[in-house]
Legacy VTK file of the C-alpha trace (Angstrom):
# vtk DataFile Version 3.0
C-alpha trace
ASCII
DATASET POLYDATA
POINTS 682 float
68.197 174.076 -79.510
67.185 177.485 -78.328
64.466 175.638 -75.933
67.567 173.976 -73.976
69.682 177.203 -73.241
66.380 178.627 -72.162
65.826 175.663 -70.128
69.628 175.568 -68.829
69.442 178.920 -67.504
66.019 179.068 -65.524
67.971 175.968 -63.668
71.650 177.928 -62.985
69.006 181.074 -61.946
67.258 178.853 -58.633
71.183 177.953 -57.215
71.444 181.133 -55.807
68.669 181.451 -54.259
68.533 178.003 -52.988
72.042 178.685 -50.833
70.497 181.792 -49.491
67.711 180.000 -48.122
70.207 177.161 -46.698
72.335 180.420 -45.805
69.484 181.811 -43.794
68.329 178.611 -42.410
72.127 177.754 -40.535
72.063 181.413 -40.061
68.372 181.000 -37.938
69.682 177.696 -36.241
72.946 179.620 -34.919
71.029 182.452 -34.018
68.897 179.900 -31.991
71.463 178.400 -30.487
73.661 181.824 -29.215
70.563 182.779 -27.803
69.976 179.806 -25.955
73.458 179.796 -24.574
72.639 183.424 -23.654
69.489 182.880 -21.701
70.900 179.787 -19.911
74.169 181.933 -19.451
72.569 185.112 -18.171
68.931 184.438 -17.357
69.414 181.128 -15.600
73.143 180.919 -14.709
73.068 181.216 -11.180
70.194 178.622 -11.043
72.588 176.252 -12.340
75.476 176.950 -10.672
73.526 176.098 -7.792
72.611 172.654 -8.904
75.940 171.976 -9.600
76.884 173.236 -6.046
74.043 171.934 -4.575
74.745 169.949 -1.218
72.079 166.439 0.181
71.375 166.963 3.883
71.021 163.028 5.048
69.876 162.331 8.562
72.185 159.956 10.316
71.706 158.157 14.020
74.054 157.002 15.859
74.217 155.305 19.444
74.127 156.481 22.815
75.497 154.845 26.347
73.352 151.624 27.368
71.287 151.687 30.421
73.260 150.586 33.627
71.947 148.053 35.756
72.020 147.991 39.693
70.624 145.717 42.465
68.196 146.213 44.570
70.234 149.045 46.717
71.971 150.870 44.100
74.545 148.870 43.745
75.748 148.659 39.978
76.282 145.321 38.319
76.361 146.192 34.621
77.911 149.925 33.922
79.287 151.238 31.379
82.841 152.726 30.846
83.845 155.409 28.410
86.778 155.521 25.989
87.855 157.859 23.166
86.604 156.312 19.712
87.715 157.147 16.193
84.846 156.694 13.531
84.255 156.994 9.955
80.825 157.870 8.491
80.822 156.836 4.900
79.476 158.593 1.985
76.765 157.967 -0.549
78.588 156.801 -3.293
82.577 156.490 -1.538
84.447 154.451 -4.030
86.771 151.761 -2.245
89.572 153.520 -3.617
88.863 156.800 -1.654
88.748 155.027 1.258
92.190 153.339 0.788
93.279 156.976 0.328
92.119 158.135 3.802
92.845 154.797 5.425
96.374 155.381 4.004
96.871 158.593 5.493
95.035 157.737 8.823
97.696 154.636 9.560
100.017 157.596 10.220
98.333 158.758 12.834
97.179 155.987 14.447
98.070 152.551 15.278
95.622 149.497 14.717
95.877 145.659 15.377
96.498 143.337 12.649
95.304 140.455 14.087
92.091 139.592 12.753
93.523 140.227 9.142
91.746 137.362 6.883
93.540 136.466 3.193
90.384 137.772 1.446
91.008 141.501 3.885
94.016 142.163 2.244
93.197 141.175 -1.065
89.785 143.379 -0.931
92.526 146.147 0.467
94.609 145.623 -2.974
91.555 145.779 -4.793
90.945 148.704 -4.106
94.331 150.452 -4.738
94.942 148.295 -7.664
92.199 148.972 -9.969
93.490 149.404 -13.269
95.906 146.484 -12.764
93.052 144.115 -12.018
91.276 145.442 -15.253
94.201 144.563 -17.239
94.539 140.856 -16.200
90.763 140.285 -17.077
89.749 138.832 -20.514
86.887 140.568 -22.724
84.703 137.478 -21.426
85.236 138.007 -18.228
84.623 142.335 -17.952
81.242 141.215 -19.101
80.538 138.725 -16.176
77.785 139.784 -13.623
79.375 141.637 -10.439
79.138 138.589 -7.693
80.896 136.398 -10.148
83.306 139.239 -11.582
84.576 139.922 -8.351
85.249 136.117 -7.378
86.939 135.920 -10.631
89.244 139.090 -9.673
90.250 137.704 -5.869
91.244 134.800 -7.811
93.760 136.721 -9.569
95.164 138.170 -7.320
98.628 136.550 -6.004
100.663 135.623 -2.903
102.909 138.377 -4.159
100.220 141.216 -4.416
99.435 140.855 -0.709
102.511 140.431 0.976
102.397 143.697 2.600
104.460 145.234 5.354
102.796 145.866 8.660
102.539 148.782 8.019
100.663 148.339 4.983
98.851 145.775 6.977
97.351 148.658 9.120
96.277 150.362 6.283
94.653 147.215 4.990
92.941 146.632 8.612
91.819 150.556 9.249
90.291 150.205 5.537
88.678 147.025 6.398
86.366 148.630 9.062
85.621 151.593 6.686
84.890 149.140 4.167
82.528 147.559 6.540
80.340 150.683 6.954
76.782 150.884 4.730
76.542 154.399 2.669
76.290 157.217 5.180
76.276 155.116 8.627
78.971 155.000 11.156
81.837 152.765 12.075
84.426 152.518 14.690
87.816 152.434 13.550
89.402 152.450 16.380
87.630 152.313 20.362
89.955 150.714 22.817
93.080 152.406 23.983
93.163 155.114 22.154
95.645 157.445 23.078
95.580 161.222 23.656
98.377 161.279 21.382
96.171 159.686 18.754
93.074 161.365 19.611
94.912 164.936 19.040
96.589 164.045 16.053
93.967 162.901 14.368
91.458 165.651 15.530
94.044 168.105 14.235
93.727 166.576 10.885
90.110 165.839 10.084
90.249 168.221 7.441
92.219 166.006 5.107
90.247 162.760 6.268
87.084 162.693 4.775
84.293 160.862 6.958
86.837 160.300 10.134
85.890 162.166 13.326
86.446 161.750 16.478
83.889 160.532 19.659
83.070 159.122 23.315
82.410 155.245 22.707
81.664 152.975 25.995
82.287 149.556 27.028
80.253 146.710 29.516
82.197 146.440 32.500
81.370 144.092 35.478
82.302 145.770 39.063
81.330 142.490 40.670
82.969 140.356 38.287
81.453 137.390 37.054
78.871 137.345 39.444
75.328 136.984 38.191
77.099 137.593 34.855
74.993 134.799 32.689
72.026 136.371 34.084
72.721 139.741 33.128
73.319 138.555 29.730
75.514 140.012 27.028
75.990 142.619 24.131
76.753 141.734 20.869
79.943 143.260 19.510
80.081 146.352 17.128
81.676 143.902 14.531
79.203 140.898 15.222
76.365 143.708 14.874
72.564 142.833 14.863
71.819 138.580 15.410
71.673 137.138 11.973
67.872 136.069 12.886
66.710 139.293 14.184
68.704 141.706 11.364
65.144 142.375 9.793
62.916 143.090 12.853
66.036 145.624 14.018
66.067 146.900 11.440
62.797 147.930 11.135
63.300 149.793 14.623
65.440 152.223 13.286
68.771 150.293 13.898
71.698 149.997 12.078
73.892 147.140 11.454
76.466 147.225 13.527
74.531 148.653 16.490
75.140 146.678 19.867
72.271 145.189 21.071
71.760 142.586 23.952
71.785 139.324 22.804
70.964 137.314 25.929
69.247 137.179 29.220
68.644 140.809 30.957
70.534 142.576 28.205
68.093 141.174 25.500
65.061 140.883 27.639
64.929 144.434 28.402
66.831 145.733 24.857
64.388 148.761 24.090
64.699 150.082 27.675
68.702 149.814 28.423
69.412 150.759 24.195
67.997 154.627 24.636
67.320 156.974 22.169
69.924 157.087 19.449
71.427 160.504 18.967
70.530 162.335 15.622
73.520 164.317 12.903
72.733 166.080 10.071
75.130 164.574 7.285
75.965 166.853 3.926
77.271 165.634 1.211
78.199 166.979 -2.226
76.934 165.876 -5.537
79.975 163.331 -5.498
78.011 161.719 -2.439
81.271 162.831 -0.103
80.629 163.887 3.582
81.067 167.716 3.228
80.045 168.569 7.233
78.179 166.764 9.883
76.419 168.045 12.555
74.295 167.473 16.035
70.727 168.031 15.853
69.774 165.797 18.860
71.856 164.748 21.732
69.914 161.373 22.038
68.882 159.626 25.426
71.072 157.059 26.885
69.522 154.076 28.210
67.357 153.577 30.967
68.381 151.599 34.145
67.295 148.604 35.263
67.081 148.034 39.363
66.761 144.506 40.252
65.076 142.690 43.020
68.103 141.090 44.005
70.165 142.460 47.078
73.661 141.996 45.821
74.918 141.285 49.837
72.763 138.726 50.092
73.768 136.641 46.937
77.326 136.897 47.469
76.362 135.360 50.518
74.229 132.319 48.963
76.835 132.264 46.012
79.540 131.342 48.870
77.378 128.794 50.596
76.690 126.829 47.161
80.005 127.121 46.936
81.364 126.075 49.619
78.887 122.841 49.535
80.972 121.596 46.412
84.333 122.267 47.825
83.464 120.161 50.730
82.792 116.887 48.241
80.425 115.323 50.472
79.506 112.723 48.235
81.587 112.019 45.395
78.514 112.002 42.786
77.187 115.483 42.897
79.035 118.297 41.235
75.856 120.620 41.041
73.999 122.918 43.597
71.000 125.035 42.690
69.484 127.617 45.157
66.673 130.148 44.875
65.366 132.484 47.306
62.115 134.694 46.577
59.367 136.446 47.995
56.255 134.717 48.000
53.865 137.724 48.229
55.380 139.206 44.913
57.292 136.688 42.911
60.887 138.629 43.560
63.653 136.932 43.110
66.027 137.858 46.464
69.010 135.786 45.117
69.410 132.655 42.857
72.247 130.778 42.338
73.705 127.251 40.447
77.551 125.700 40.506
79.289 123.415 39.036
82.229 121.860 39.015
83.608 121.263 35.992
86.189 118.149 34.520
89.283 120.500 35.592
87.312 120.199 39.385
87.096 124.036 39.080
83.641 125.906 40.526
81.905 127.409 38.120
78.767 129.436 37.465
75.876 127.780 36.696
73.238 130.302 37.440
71.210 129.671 34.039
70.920 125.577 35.158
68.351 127.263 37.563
65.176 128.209 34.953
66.727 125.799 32.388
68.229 122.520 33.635
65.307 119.434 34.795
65.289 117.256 37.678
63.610 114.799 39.368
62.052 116.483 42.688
60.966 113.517 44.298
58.605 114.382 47.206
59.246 118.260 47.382
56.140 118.252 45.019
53.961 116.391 47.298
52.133 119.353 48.445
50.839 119.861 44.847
49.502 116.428 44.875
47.624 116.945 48.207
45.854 119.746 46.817
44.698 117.884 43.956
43.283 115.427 45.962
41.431 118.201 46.751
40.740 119.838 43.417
39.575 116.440 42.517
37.413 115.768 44.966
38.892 111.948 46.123
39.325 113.919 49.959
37.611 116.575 51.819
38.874 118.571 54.875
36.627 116.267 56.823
37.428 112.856 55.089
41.446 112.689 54.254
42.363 109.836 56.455
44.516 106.633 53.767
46.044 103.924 55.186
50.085 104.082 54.645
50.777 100.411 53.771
53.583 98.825 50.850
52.095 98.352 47.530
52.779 95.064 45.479
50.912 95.796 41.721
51.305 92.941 39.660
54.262 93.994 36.554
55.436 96.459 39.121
57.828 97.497 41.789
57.260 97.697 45.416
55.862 101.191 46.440
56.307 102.239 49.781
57.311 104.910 52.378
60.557 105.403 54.087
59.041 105.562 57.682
56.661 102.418 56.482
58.228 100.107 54.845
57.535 96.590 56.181
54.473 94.053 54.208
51.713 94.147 55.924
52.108 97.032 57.814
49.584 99.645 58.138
49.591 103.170 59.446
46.439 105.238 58.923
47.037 108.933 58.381
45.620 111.971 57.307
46.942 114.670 54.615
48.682 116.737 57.417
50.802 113.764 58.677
51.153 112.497 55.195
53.146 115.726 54.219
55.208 115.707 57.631
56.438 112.289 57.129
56.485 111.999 53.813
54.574 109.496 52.798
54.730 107.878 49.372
51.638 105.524 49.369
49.222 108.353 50.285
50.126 110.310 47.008
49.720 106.794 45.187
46.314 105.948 46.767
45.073 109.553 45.591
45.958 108.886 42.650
43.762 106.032 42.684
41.003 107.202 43.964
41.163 109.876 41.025
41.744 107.096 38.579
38.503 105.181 40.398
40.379 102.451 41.882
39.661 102.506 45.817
40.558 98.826 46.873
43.755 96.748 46.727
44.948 93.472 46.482
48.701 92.345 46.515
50.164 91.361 43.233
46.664 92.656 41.794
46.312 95.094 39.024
46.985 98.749 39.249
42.813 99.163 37.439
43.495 102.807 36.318
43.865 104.446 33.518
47.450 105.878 31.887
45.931 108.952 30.886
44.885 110.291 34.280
48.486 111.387 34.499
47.725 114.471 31.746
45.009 115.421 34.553
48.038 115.289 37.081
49.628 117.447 35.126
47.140 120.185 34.615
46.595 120.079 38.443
50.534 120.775 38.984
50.406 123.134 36.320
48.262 125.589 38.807
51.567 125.504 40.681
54.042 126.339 38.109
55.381 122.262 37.825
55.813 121.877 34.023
54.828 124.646 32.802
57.108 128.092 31.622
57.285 130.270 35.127
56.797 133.892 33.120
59.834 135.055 34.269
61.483 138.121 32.554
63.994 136.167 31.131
64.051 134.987 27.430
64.478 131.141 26.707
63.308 129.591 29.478
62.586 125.722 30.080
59.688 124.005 30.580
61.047 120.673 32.660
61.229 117.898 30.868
57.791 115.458 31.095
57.413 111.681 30.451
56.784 109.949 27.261
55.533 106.649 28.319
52.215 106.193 28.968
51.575 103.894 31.195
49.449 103.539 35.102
52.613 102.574 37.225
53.663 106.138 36.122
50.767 107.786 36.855
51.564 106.661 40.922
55.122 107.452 40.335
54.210 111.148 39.128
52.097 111.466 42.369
54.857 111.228 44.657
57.321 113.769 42.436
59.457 110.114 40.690
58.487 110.742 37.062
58.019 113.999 35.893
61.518 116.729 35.681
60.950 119.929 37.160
63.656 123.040 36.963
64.482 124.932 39.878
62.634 127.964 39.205
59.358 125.958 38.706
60.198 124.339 42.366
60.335 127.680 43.396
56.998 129.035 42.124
55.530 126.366 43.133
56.570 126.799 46.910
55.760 130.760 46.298
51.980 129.663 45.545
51.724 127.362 48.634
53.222 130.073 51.153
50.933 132.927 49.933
48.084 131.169 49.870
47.398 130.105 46.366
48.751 133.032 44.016
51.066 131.870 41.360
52.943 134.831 40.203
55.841 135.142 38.038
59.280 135.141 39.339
60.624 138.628 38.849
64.336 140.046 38.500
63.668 143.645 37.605
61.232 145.721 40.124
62.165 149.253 38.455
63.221 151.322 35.222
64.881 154.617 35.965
66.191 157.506 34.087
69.957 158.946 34.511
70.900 161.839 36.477
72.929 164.784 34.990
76.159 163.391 36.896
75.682 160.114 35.958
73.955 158.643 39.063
71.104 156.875 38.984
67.808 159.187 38.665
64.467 159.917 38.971
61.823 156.610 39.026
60.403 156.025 35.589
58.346 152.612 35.630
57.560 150.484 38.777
57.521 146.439 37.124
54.334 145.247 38.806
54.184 141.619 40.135
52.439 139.583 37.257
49.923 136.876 38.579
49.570 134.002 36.301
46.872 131.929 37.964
45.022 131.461 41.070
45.057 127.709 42.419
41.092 126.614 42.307
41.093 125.731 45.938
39.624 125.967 49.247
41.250 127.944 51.830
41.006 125.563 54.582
42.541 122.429 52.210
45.356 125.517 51.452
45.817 125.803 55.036
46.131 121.857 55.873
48.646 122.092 53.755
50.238 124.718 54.798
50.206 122.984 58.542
51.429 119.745 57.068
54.408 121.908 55.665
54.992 123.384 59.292
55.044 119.759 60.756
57.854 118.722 58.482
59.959 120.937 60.563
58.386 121.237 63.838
56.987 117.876 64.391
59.244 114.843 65.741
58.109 112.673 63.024
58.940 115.698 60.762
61.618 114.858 57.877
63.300 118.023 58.340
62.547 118.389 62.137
66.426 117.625 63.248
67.916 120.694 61.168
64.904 122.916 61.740
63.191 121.752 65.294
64.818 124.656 67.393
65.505 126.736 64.798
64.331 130.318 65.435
63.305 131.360 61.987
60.167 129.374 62.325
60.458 127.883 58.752
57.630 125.319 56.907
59.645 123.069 54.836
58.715 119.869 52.700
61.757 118.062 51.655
62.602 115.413 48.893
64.508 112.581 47.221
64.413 111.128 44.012
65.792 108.778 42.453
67.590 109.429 39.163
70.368 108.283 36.341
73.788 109.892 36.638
74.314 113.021 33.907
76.821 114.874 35.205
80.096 115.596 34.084
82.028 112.697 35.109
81.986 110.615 32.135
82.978 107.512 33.970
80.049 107.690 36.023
77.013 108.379 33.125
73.782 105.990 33.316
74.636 105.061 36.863
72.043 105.296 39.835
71.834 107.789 42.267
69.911 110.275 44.051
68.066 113.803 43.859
68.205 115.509 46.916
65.245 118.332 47.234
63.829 121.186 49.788
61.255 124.089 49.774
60.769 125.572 52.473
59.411 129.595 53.725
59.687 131.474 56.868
58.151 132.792 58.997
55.524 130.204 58.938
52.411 132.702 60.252
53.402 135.675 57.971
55.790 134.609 54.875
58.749 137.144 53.428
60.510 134.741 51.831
61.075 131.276 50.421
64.267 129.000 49.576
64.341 125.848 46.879
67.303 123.932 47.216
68.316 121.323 44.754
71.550 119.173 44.663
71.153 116.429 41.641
73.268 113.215 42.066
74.294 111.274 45.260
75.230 108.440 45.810
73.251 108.467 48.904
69.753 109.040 50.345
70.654 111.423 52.904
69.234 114.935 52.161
71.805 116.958 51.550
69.897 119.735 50.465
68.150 120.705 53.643
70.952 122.218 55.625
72.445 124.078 53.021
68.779 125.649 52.944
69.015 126.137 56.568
72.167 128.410 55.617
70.275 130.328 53.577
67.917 131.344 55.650
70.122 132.213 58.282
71.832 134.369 55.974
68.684 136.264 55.357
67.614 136.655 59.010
71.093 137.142 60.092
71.224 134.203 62.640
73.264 131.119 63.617
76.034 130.988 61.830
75.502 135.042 60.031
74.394 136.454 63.876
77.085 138.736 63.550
76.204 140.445 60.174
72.969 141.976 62.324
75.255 143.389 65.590
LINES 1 683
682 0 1 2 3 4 5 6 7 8 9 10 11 12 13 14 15 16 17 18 19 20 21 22 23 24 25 26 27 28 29 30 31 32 33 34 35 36 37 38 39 40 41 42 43 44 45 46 47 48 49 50 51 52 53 54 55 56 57 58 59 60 61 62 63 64 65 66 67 68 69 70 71 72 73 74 75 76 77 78 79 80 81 82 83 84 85 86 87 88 89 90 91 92 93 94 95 96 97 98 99 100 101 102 103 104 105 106 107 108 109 110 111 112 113 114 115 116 117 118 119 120 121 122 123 124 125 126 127 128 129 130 131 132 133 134 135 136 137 138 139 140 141 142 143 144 145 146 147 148 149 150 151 152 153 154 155 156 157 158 159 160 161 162 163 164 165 166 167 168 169 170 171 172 173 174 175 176 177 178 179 180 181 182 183 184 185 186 187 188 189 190 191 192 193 194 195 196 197 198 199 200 201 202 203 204 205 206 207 208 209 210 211 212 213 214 215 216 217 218 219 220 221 222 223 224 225 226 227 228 229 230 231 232 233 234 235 236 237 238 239 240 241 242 243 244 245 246 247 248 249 250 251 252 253 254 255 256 257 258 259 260 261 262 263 264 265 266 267 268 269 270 271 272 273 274 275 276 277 278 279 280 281 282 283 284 285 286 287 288 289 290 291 292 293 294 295 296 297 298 299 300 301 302 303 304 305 306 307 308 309 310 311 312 313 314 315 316 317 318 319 320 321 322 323 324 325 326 327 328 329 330 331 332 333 334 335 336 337 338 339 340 341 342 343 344 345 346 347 348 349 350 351 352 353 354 355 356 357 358 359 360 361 362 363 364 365 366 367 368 369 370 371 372 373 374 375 376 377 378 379 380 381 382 383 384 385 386 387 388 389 390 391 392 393 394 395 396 397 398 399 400 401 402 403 404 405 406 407 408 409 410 411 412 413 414 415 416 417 418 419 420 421 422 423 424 425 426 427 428 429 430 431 432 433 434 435 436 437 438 439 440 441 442 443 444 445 446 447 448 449 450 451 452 453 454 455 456 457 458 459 460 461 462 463 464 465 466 467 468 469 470 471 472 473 474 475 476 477 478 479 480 481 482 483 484 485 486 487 488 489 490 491 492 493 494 495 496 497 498 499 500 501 502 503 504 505 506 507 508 509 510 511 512 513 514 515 516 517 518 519 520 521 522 523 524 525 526 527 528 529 530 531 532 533 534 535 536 537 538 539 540 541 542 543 544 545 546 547 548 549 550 551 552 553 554 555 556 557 558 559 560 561 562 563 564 565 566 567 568 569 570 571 572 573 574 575 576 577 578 579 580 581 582 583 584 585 586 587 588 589 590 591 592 593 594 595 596 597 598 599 600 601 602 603 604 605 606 607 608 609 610 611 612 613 614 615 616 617 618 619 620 621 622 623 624 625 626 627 628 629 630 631 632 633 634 635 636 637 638 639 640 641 642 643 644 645 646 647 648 649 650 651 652 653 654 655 656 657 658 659 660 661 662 663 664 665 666 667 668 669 670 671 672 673 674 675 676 677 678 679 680 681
């Protein structure tokens, strides 16, 4: 009994001192604690007050004006023109619903179209101000659905009702849209055409209260010469359209954004990195919050560089009017097309180019792109090229190039003969010069024999060569720039069209320019090659880049394009020459097929003209799969020292009769200011 009191009491004596220990230990852990809250307080307080102050310095680009481009004399044809912008930049981590908030009080300051509102606009708009409403018409099942699907889910929900705003709570719903449009700390226009100096002040007076929104200098294309040359020149996307869908990633790893402008055809997007400049640099802050606290200038940026063409704006009008003026006189009821090109053979400049139409409505229209990209049948325009690779071959020599011109019967085949020569049994033994001045079919054909290995010829006998000598017709004609991509400095250019059926008839066919399609430019190059002496270079539309004076004028030389040579035809000189001569005969010999148009002509031009025959595909419906004819010419001037050159092509007559060579004769005139354009030089 005694034991257990003894026992009883050693236990009540450890209580106390077991609370003093749990006593000292919350006593240590407090103590701990206070002085923690004092050192962060006092020894570290202003380091943290700092973080929670602390600001993000992002740098943002934004655009400058695009590169203007002029002709050949200074004369603009692409400039720009500048208008009073309002932007938003948006912050890292904007919510939608502080953007409704600005957008809100922005629409009283400015007004924007509603236009282009879509359904799904204003119900992204009432998302945003309606939050907590949306959260309360969602089920548990559907808060937990992934965000693509969530958000599907929620536009569903929303009603007629919800979104039948005023117009004025349209304009908040379209001035939100475009911020809403904006990636996390890039800029946006909100509003960039016709702004008013009403709006611009009323805004720039409050930009304190509108977080992100400043005001700027925007620009716009404009065309001084209208539509001329236009498709061209090309285009620029919109700031809304952006960067093309199939180019976003390589843009975007240039540096730019989005919605940048960028050329999306012809000139424009040929020459993209030269006209877009050097993008203009601000120094964005933001707060922890991720909102735009300040933003600020640290590099001006470069606008654009110019481009100066080889084209002398004068001059095309003048061309543009004679192609026009061609259709409007409906010579033949057929043809509703004209394609012209005039160039410098010693460099591959383009002087002035040119294609109409008219259209079902009977209205003129450009068609300046059918030039590098629509095919035709050239008939015997290309007949120089097959001279020369009788040549090449080897089948003639400059001392052994006299065929007899006779009608050819091959047995399957249609009767191949000349125009001057057309009578069985006939024969009229020429040599390449006279071949080329009259025209004649059945010397091209009996080259191509001899290349195939066939030098005799019976009537109704075989045609003995082989279908595949027309690929090695090709490649010859190729050297000239027939059927193959010119290089000019133009994106999405053709290639002609060539034939699919191989066969020998079509080998002869090909010689004499009846089987193979051609586009104008090609025609052109080719004509280049022969006039210089056996240079193909590329066709050229820009000759210089230069920078922007202070005033806006065109400035100081920056790159001179040099003339790009894409091959050298493997000839002799003297076979060049016959050619050449063979060329001047067309027009100066009586025989000659262009001789009445050109025989007293002072210009002293070598011409070879064409015909060809072809299937109707113009834009008469009524008149599709019908036959009719090509009409062709290539000519240069002056014969003994060449400046420039002129293609014509006019697809679909009804008739043989050329119609292209005295609409070339027009052309030249133009550019030597005689007959007809005599008084331009007084």
């Amino acid at each position: 009994m005694e034991d257990n009191t003894q026992s009883k009491r050693k236990r009540k004596s450890h209580i106390p001192f077991r609370l003093n220990l749990l006593f000292f230990i919350v006593f240590s852990l407090f103590s701990a604690v206070i002085f923690r809250l004092g050192y962060l307080q006092i020894v570290r307080g202003d380091e943290f007050e700092a973080i929670v102050k602390r600001t993000e310095t992002t740098l943002v680009t934004e655009s400058v004006p695009r590169g203007l481009i002029y002709d050949r004399d200074g004369n603009i044809l692409v400039g720009n023109e500048p208008q009073h912008s309002i932007t938003y930049t948006r912050g890292a981590n904007t919510t939608a619903e502080e953007m409704a908030k600005v957008a809100s009080s922005l629409a009283g300051l400015i007004n924007v179209s509603i236009e282009e509102l879509t359904e799904r606009d204003l119900k992204d708009y009432w998302m945003a101000v309606n939050n907590e409403v949306m959260l309360k018409r969602l089920s548990d099942d559907e808060k937990l659905l992934p965000g693509s699907e969530l958000y599907e889910v929620e536009l569903a929900k929303i009603t007629v009702e919800d979104i039948a705003y005023s117009d004025e709570q349209k304009e908040i719903a379209a001035i939100f849209k475009r911020m809403n449009s904006a990636y996390a700390l890039s800029t946006t226009s909100i509003k960039n055409k016709d702004v008013s100096d009403e709006e611009l002040a009323q805004v720039s007076e409050n930009l304190s209260g509108l977080s992100g929104v400043d005001v700027a200098t925007d620009w716009v294309r404009i065309y001084p010469e209208s539509d001329l040359l236009k498709s061209i020149l090309g285009g620029v996307t919109s700031e809304k359209i952006g960067l093309p869908s199939d180019q976003v990633a390589t843009y975007l790893a240039k540096g730019y954004a989005r919605n940048d402008r960028v050329g999306n055809s012809y000139l424009e997007q040929e020459y993209e990195s030269v006209l877009s400049g050097t993008k203009s640099q601000w120094e964005t802050i933001t707060n922890q919050s991720g909102e735009v606290v300040t933003r600020e200038e640290s590099y001006e940026g470069k606008a654009g560089d110019n481009l100066v063409l080889t084209i002398d704006i004068d001059f095309q009008k003048e061309i543009e009017q004679i192609a026009t003026e061609f259709l409007n006189s409906n010579v033949d009821s057929y043809n509703d097309r004209v394609y012209i090109v005039a160039s410098d053979p010693n460099t591959g400049e383009i002087l002035g180019m040119t294609g109409k139409q008219r259209s079902t409505s009977n209205e003129i229209v450009d068609d300046a792109l059918g030039v590098i990209n629509s095919s035709y049948g050239m008939g015997s325009a290309v007949k120089g090229a097959m001279v020369l690779t009788g040549y090449m071959s080897g089948v003639i020599s400059t001392d052994n190039n006299v065929l007899v011109d006779e009608p050819l019967q091959f047995q399957g085949s249609n009767l191949k003969k000349s125009v001057f020569n057309p009578s069985i049994g006939s024969q009229v033994a020429i040599n390449d010069i006279e071949a080329l001045a009259r025209s004649s079919n059945i010397y091209m054909v009996k080259l191509a024999m001899l290349m195939g290995g066939q030098s005799s010829y019976e009537s109704g006998g075989t045609l003995n060569i082989s279908a595949d000598l027309i690929d090695e017709l090709r490649s010859y004609f190729a050297q000239f720039g027939l059927g193959v991509k010119t290089g000019i400095d133009l994106p999405n250019e053709g290639s002609g069209l060539t034939g699919f059926d191989q066969a020998a008839v079509n080998v002869v066919d090909q010689s004499f320019g009846q089987y193979d399609l051609y586009t104008t430019l090609q025609l052109s190059q080719y004509i280049n090659t022969i006039a210089n002496g056996g240079t193909r270079y590329a066709p050229q539309l820009v000759s210089e880049i230069r920078s922007t004076d202070a005033n806006g004028s065109l400035g100081a030389l920056e790159t001179t394009l040099e003339t790009k040579v894409m091959n050298q035809v493997d000839v002799g000189a003297e076979a060049m020459e016959r050619v050449q001569q063979g060329f001047y005969q067309v027009t100066h010999s009586a025989n000659g097929t262009a001789y009445s148009t050109f025989g007293k002509d002072s210009n002293n031009v070598a011409a070879k003209t064409g015909t060809a025959e072809a299937f109707y595909d113009g834009n008469n419906e009524n008149l599709k799969g019908e036959s009719v004819f090509n009409s062709t010419f290539v000519g240069y001037a002056p014969f003994d020292n060449p400046e420039i050159t002129v293609t014509v092509v006019v697809p679909y007559l009804k008739s043989e009769t050329g119609r292209a060579t005295p609409i070339a004769k027009k052309v030249f005139d133009a550019y030597f200011n005689t007959g007809d354009y005599a008084a331009k030089a007084e």
